[in-house]
PQR file with spaces between the fields and no chain letter, atoms N, CA, C, O and H, PARSE charges and radii, in Angstrom:
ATOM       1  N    UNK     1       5.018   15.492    3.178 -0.4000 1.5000
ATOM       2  CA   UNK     1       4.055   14.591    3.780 -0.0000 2.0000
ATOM       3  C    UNK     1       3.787   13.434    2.810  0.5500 1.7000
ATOM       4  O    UNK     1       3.642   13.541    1.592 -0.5500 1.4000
ATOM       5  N    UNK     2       3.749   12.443    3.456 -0.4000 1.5000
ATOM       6  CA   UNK     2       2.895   11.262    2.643 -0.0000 2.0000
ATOM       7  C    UNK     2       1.835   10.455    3.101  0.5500 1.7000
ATOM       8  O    UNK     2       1.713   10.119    4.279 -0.5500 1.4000
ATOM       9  H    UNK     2       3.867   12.357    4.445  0.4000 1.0000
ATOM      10  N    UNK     3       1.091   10.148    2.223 -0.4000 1.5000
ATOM      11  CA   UNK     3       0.043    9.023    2.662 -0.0000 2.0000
ATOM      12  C    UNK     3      -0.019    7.954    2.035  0.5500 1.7000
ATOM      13  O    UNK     3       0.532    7.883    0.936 -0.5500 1.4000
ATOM      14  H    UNK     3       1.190   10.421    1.266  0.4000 1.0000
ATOM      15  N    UNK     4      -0.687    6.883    2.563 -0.4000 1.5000
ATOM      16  CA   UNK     4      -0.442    5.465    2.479 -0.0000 2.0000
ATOM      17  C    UNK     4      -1.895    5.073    2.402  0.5500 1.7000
ATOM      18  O    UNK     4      -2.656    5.155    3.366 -0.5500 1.4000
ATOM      19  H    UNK     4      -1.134    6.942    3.456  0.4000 1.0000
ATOM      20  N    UNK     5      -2.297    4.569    1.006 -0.4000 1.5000
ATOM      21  CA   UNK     5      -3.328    4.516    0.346 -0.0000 2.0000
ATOM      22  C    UNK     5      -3.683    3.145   -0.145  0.5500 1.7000
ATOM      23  O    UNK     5      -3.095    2.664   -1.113 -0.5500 1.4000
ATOM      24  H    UNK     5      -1.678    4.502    0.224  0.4000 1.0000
ATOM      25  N    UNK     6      -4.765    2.409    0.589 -0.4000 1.5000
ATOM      26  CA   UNK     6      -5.479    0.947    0.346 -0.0000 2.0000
ATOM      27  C    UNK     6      -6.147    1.132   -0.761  0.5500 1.7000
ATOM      28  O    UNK     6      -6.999    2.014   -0.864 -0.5500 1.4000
ATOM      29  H    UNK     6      -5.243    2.799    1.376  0.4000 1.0000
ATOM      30  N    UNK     7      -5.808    0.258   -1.781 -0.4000 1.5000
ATOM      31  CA   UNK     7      -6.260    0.012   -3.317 -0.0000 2.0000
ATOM      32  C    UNK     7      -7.221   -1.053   -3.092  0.5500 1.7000
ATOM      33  O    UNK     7      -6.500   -1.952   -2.661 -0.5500 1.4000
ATOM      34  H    UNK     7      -5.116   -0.459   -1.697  0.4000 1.0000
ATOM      35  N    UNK     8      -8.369   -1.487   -3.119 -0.4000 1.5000
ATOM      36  CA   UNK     8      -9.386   -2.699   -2.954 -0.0000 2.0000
ATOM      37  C    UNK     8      -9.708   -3.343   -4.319  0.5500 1.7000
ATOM      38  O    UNK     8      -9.345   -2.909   -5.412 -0.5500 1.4000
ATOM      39  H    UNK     8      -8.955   -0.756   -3.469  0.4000 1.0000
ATOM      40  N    UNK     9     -10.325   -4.268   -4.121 -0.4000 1.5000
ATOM      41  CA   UNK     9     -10.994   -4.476   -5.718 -0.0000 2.0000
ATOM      42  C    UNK     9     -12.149   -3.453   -6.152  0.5500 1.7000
ATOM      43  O    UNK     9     -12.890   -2.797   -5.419 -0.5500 1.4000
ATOM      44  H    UNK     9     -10.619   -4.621   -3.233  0.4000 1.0000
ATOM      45  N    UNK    10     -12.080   -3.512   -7.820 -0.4000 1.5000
ATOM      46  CA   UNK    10     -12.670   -2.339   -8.671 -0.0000 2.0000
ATOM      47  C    UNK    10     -12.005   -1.097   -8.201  0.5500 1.7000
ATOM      48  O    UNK    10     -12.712   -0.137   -7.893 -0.5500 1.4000
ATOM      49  H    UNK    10     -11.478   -4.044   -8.415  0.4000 1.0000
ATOM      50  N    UNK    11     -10.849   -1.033   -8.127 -0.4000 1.5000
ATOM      51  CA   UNK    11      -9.900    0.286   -7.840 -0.0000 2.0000
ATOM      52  C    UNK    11     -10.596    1.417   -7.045  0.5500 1.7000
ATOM      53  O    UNK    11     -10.738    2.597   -7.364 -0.5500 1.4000
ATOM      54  H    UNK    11     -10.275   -1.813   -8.378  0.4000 1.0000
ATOM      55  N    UNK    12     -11.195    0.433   -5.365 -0.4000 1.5000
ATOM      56  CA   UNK    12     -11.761    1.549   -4.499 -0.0000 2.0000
ATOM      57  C    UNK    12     -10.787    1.878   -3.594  0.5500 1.7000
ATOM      58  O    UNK    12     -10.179    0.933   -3.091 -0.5500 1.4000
ATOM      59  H    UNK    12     -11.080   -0.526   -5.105  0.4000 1.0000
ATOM      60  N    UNK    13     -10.467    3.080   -3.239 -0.4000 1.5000
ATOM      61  CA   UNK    13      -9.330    3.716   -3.033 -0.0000 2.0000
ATOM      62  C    UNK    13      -9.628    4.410   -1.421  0.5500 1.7000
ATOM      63  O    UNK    13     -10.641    5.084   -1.237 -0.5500 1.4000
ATOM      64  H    UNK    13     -10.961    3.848   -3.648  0.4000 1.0000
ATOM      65  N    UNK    14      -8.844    4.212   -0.547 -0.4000 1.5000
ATOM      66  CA   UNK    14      -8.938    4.904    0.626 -0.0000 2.0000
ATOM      67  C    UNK    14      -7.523    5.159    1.645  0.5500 1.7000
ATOM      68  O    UNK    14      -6.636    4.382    1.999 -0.5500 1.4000
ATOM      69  H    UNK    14      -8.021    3.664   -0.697  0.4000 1.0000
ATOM      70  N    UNK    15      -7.714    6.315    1.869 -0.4000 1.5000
ATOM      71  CA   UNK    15      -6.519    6.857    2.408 -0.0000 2.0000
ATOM      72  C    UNK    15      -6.128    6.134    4.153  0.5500 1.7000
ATOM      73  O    UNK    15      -6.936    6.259    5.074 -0.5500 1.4000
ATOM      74  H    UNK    15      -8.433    6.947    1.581  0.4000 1.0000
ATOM      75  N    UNK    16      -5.099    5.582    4.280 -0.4000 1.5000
ATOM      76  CA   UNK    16      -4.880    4.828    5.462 -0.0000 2.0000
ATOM      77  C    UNK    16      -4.487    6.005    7.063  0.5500 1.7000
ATOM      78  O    UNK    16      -5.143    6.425    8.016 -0.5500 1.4000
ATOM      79  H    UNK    16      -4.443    5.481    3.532  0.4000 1.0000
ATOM      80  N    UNK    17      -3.137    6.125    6.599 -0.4000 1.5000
ATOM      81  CA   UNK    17      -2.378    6.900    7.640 -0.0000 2.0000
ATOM      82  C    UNK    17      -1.821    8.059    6.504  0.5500 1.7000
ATOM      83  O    UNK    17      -1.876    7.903    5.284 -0.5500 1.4000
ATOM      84  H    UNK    17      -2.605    5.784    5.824  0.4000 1.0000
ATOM      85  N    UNK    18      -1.294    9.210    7.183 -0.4000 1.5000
ATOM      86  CA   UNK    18      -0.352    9.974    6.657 -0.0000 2.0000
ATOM      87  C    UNK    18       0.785   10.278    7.644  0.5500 1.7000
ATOM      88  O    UNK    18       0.598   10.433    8.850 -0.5500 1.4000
ATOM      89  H    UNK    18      -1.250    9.336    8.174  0.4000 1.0000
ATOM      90  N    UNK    19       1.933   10.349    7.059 -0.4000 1.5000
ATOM      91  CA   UNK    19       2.951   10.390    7.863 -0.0000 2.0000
ATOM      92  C    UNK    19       4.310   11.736    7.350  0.5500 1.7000
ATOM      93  O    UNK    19       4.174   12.101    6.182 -0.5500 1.4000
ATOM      94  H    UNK    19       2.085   10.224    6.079  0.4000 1.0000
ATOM      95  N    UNK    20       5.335   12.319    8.022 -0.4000 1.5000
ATOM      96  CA   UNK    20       6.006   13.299    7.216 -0.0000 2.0000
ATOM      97  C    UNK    20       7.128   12.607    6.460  0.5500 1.7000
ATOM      98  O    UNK    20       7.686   12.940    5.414 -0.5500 1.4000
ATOM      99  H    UNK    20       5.445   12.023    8.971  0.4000 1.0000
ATOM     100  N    UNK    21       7.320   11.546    7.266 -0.4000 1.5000
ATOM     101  CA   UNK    21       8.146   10.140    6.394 -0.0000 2.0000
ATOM     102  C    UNK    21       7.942    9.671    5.516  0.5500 1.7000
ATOM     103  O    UNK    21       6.847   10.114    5.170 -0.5500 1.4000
ATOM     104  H    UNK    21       6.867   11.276    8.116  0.4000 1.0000
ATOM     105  N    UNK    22       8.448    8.632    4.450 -0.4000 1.5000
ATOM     106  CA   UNK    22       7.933    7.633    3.739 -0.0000 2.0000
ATOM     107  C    UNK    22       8.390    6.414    4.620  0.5500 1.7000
ATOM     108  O    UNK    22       7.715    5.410    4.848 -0.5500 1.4000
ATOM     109  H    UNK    22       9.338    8.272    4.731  0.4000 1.0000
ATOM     110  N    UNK    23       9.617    6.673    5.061 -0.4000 1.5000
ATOM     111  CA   UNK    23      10.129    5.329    5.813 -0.0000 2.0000
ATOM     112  C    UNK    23       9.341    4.933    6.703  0.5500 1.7000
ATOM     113  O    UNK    23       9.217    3.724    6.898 -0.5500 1.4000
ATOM     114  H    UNK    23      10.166    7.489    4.876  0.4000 1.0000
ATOM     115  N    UNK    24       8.547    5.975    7.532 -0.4000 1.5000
ATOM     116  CA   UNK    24       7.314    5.438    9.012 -0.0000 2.0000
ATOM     117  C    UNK    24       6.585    4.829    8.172  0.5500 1.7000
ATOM     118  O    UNK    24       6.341    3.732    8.675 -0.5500 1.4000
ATOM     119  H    UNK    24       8.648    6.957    7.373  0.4000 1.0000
ATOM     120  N    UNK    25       5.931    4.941    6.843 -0.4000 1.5000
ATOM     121  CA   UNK    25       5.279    4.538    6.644 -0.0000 2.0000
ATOM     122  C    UNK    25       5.091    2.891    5.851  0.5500 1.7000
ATOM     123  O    UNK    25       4.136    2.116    5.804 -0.5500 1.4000
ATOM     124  H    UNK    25       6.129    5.831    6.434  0.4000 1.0000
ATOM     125  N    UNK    26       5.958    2.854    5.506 -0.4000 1.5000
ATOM     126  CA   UNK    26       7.182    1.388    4.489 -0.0000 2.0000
ATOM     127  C    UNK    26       7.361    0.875    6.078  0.5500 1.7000
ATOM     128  O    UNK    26       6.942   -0.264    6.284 -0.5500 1.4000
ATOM     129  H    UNK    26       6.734    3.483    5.545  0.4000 1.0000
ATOM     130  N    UNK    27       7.851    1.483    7.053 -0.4000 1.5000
ATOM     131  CA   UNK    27       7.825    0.631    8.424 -0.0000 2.0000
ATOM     132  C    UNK    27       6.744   -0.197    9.076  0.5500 1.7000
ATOM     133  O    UNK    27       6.967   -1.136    9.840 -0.5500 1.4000
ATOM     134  H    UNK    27       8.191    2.408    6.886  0.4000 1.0000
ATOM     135  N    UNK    28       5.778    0.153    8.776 -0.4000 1.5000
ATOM     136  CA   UNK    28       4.380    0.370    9.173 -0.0000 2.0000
ATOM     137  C    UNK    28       4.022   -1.121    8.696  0.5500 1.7000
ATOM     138  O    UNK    28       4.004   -2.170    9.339 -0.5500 1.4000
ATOM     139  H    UNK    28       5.596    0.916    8.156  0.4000 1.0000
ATOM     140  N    UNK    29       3.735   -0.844    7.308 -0.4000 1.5000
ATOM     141  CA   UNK    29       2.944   -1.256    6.694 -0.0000 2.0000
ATOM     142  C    UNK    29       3.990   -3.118    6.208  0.5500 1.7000
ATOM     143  O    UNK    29       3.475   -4.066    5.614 -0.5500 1.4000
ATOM     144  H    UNK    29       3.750    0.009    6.786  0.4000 1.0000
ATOM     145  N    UNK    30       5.169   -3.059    6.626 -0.4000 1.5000
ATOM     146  CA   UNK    30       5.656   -4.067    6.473 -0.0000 2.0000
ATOM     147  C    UNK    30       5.637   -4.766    7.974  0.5500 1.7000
ATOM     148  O    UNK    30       5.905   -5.967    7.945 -0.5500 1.4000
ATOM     149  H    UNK    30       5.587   -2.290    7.109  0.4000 1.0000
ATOM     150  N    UNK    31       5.362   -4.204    9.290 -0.4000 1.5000
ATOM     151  CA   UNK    31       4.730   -5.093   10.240 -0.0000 2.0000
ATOM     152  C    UNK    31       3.975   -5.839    9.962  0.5500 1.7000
ATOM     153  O    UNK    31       3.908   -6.857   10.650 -0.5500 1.4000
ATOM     154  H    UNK    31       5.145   -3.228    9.314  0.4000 1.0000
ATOM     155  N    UNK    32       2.924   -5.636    8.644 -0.4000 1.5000
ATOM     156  CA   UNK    32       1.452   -6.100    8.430 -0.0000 2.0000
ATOM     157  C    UNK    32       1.777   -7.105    7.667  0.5500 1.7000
ATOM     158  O    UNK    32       0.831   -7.864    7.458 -0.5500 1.4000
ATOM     159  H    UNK    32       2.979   -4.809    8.085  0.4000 1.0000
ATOM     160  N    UNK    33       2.961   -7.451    7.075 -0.4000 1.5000
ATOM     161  CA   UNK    33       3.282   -8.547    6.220 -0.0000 2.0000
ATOM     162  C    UNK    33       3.157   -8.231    4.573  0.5500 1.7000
ATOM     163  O    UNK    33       2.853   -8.984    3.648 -0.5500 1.4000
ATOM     164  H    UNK    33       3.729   -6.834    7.245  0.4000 1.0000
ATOM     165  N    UNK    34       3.489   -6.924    4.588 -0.4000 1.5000
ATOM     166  CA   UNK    34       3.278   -6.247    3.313 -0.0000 2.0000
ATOM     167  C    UNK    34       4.107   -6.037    2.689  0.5500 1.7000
ATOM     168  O    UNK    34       5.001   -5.303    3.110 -0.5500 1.4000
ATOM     169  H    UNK    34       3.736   -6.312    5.340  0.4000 1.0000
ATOM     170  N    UNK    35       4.166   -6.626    1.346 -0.4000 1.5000
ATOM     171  CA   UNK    35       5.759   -6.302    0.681 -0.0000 2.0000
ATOM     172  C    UNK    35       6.088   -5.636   -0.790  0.5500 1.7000
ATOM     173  O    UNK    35       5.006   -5.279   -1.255 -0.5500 1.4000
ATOM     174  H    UNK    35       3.440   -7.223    1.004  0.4000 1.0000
ATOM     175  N    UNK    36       6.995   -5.375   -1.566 -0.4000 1.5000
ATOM     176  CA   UNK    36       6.713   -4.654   -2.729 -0.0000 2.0000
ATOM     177  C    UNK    36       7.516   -5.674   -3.377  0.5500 1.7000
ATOM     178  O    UNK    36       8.635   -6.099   -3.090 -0.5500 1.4000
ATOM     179  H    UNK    36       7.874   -5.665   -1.188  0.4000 1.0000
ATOM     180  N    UNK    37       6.451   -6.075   -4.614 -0.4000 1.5000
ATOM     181  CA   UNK    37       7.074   -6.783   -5.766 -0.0000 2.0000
ATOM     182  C    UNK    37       7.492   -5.917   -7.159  0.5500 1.7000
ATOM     183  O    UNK    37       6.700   -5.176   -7.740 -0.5500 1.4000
ATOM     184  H    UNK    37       5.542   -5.730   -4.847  0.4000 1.0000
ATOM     185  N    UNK    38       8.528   -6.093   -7.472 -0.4000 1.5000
ATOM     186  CA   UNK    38       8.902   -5.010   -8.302 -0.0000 2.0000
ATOM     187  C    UNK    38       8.065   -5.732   -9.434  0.5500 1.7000
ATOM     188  O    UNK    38       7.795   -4.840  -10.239 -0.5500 1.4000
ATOM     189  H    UNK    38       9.171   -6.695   -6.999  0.4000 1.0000
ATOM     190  N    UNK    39       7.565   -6.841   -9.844 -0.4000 1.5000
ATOM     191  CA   UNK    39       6.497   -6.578  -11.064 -0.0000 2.0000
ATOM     192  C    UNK    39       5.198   -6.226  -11.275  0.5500 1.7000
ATOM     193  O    UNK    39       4.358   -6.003  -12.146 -0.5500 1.4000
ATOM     194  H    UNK    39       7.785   -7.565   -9.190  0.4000 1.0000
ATOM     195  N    UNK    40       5.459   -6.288   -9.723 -0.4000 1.5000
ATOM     196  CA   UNK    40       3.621   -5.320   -9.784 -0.0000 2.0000
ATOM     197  C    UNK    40       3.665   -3.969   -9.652  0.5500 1.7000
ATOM     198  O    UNK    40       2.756   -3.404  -10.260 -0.5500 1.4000
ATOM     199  H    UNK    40       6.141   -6.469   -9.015  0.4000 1.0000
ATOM     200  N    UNK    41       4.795   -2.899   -8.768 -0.4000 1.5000
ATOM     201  CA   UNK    41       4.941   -1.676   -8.264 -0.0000 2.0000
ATOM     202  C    UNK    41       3.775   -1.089   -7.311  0.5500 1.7000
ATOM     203  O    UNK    41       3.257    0.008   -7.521 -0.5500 1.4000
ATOM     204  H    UNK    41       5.534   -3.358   -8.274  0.4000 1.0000
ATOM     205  N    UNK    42       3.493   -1.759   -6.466 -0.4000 1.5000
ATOM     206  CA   UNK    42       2.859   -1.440   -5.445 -0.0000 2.0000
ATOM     207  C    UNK    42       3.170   -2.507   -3.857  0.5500 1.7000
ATOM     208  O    UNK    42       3.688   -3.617   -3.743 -0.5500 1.4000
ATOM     209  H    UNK    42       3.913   -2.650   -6.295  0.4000 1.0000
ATOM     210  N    UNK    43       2.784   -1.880   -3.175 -0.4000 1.5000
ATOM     211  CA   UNK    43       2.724   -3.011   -2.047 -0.0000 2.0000
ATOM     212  C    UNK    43       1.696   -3.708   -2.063  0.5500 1.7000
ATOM     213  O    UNK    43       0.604   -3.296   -2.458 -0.5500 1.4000
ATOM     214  H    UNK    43       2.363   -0.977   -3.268  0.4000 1.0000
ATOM     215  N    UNK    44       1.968   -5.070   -1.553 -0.4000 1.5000
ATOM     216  CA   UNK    44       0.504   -6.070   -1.807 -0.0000 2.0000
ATOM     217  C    UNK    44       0.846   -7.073   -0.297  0.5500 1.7000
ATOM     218  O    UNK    44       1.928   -7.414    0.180 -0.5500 1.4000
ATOM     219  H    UNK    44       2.854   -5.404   -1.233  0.4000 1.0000
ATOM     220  N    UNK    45      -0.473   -7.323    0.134 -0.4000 1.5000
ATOM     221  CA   UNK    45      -0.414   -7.945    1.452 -0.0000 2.0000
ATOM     222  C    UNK    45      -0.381   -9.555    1.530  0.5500 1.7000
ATOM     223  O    UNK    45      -0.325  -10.217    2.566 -0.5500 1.4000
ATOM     224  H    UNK    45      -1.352   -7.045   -0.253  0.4000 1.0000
ATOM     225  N    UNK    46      -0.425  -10.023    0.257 -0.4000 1.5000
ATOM     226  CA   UNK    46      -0.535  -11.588    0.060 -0.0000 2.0000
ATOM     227  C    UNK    46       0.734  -11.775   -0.970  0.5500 1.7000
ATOM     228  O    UNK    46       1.182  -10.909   -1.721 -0.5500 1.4000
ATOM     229  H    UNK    46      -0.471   -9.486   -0.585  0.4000 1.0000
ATOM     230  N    UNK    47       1.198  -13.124   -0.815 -0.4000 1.5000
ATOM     231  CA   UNK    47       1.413  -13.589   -2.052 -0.0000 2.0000
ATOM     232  C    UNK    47       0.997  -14.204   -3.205  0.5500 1.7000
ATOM     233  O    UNK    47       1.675  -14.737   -4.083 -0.5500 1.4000
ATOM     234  H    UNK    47       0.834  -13.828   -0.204  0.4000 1.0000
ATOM     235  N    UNK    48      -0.744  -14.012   -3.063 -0.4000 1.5000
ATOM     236  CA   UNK    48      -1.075  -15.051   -3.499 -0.0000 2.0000
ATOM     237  C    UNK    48      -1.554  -14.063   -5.324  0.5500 1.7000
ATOM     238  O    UNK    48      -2.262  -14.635   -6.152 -0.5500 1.4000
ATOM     239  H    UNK    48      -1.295  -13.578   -2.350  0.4000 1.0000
ATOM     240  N    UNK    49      -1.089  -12.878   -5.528 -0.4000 1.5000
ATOM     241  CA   UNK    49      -1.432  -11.819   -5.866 -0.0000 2.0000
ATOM     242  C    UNK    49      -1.369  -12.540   -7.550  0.5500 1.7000
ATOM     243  O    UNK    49      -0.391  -13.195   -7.909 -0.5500 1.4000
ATOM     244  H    UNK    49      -0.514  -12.413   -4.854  0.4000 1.0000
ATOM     245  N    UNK    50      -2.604  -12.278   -8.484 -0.4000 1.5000
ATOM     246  CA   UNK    50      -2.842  -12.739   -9.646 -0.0000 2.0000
ATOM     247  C    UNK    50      -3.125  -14.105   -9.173  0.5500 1.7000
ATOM     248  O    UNK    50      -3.096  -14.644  -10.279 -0.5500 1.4000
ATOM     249  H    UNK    50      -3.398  -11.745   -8.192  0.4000 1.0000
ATOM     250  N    UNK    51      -3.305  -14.788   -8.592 -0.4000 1.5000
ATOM     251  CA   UNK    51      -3.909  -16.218   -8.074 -0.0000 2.0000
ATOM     252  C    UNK    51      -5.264  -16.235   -7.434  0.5500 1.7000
ATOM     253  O    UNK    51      -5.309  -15.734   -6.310 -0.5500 1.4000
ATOM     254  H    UNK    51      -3.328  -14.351   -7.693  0.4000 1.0000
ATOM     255  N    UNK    52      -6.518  -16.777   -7.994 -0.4000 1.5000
ATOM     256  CA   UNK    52      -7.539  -16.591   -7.607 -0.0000 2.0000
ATOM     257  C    UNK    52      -7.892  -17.117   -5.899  0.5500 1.7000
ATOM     258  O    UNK    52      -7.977  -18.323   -5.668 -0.5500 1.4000
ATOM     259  H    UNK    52      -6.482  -17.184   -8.907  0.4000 1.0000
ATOM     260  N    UNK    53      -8.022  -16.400   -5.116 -0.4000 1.5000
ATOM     261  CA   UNK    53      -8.506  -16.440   -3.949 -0.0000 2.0000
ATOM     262  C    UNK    53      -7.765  -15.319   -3.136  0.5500 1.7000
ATOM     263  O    UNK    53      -7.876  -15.252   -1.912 -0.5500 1.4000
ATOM     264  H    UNK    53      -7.954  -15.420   -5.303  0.4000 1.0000
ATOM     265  N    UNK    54      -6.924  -14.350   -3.947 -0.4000 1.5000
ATOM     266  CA   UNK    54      -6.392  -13.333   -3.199 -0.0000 2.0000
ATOM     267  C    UNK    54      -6.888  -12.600   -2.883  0.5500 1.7000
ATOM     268  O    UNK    54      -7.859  -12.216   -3.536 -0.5500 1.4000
ATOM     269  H    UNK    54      -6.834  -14.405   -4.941  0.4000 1.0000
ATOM     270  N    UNK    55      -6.433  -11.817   -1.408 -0.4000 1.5000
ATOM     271  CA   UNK    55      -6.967  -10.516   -1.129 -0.0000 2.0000
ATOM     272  C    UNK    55      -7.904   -9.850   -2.246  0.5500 1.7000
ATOM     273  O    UNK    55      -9.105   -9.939   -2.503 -0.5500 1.4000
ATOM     274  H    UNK    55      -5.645  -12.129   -0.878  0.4000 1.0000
ATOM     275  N    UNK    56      -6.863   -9.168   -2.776 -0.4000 1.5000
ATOM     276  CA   UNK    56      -6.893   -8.025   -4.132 -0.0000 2.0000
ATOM     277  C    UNK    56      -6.964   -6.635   -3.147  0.5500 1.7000
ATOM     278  O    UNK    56      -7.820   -5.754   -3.229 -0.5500 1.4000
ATOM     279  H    UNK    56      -5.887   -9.096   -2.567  0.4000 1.0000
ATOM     280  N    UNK    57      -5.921   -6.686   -2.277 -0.4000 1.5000
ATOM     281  CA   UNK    57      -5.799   -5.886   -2.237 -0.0000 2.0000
ATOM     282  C    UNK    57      -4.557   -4.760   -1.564  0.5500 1.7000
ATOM     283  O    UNK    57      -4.183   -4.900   -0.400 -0.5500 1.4000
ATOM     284  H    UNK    57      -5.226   -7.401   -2.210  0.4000 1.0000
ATOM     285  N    UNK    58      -4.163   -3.978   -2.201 -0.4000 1.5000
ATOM     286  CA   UNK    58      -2.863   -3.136   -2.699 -0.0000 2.0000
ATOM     287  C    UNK    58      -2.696   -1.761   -1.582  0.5500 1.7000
ATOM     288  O    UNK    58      -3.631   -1.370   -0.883 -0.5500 1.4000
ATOM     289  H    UNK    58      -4.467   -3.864   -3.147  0.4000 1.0000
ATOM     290  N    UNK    59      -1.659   -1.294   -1.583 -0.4000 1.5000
ATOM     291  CA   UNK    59      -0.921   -0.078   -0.991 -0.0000 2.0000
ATOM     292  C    UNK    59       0.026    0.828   -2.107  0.5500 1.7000
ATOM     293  O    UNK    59       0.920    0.362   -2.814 -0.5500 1.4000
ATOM     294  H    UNK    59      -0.900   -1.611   -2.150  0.4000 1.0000
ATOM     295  N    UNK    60      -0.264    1.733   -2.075 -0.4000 1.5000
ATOM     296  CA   UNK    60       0.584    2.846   -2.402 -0.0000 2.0000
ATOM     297  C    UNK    60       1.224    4.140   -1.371  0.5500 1.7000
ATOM     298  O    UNK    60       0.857    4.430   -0.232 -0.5500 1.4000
ATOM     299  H    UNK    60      -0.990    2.112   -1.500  0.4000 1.0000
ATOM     300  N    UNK    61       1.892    4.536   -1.890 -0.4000 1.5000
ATOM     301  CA   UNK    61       2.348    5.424   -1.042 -0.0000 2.0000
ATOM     302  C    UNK    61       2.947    6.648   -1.809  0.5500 1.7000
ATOM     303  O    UNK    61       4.051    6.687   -2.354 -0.5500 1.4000
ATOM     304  H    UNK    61       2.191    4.300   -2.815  0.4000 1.0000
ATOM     305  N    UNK    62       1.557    8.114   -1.718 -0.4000 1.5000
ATOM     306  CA   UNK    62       2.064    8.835   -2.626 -0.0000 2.0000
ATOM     307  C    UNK    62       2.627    9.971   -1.655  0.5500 1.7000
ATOM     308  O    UNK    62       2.422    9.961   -0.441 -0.5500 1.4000
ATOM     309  H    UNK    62       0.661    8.083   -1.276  0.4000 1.0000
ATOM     310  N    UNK    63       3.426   11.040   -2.385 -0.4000 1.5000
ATOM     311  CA   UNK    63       3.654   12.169   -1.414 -0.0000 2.0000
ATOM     312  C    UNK    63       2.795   13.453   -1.955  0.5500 1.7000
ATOM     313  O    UNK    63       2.368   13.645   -3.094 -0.5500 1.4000
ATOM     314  H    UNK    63       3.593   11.048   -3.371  0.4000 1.0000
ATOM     315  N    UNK    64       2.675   14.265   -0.797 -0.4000 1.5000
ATOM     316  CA   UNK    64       1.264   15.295   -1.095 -0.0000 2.0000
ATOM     317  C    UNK    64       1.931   16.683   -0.337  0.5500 1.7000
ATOM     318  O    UNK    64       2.772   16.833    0.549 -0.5500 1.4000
ATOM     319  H    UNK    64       3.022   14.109    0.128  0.4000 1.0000
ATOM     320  N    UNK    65       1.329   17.356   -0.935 -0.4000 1.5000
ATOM     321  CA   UNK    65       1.945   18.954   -0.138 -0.0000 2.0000
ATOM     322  C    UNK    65       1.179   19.294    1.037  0.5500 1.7000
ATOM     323  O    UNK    65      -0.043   19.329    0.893 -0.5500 1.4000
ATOM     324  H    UNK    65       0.646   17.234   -1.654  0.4000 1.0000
ATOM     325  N    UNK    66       1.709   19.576    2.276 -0.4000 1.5000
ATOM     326  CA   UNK    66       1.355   19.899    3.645 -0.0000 2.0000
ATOM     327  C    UNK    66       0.827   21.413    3.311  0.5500 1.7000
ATOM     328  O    UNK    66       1.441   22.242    2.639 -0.5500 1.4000
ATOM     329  H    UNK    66       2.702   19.547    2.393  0.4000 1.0000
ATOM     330  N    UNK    67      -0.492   21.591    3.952 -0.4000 1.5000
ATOM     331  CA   UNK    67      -0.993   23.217    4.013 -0.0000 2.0000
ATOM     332  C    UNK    67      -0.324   23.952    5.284  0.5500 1.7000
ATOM     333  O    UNK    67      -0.561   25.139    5.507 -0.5500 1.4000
ATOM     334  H    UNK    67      -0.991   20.918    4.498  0.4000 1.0000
């Protein structure tokens, strides 16, 4: 299983969707205009990311054990 986790500013953290994929979820979340910069290592919804007036705010996508 994985979930797909909104990073906000001051690193407030909330769980989005969970999915048994990673790909549904990388599918998903790149409808939204969301992309991964390999110098940041996360997904980020702007480009405007380290430029003052951005979002600030991030995606991860960790995997978790199903009960």
């Amino acid at each position: 299983m994985y979930v797909l986790i909104r990073i906000r500013t001051n690193d407030s953290r909330s769980s989005v969707f969970v999915s048994k994929t990673k790909k549904k979820l990388e599918t998903h979340i790149k409808k939204l205009g969301v992309f991964w910069p390999k110098e940041i290592g996360r997904y980020i919804d702007d480009e405007t990311i380290g430029i003052s007036g951005g979002s600030g705010t991030e995606y991860i996508i960790n995997q978790i054990d199903e009960l």
